[in-house]
C-alpha positions, -999 to +999 in steps of 0.1 A: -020-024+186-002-030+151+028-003+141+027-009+101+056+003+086+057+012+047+089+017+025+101+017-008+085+053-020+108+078-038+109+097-065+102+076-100+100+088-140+068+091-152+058+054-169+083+037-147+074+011-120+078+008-082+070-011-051+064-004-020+063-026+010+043-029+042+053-046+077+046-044+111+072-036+136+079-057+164+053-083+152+035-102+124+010-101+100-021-131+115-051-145+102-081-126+092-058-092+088-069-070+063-040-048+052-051-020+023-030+004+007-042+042+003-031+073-010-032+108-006-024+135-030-015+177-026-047+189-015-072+158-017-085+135+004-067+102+013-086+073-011-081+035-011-065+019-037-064-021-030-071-043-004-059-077+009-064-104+033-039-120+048-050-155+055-061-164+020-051-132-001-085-124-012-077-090-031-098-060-041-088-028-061-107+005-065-118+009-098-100+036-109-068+015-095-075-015-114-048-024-136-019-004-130-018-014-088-011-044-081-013-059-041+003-092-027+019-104-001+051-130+006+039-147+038+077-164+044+089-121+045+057-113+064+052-081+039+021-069+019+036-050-011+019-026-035+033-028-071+029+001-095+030+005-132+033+033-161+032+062-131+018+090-145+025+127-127-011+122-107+007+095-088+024+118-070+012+112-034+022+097+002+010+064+000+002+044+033-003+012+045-034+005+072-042-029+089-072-038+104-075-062+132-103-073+149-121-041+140-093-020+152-074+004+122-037+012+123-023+031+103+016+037+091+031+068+083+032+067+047+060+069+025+061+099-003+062+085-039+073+113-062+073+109-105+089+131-125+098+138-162 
């Protein structure tokens, strides 16, 4: 079983920037791991934004995401990060980090990203 552990939400001014990071406690990211980054706002249902594989970094965005998320991750800090521009007041959500392995989905326990005025 994988424990990922997000960090780095808060609260953030509307157009501003933040990243958020992903790891796994008491272990690694390995091989063919896909780690994706979601979101879920007050009163919707929780929707993917990005997508990345650890190996070789192969990424995919949502759409609707592409262009102002941006997913990578630093192998040598064994962390997927989820970088965010120009938030706008719709970004207000708990974001989380999932990672599948070998078929199996865990899933942190989000971290809140506020944007204000």
């Amino acid at each position: 079983q994988v424990q990922p552990v997000e960090s780095g939400g808060g609260l953030v001014q509307a157009g501003g920037s933040l990243t958020l990071s992903c790891s796994v406690s008491g272990g690694t990211f390995v091989g063919d791991d896909m780690v994706a980054w979601y979101r879920q706002a007050p009163g919707k249902e929780r929707e993917v934004i990005a997508t990345i594989t650890w190996d070789d970094g192969s990424r995919h965005y949502t759409d609707s995401m592409r262009g102002r998320f941006t997913i990578y991750r630093n192998y040598h800090e064994n962390r997927a990060f989820l970088h965010m521009n120009g938030r706008k007041f719709e970004d207000t959500a708990i974001y989380y980090c999932s990672v599948k392995r070998e078929c199996v989905v865990d899933w942190g326990q989000g971290t809140q990203v506020t944007v204000s005025s």
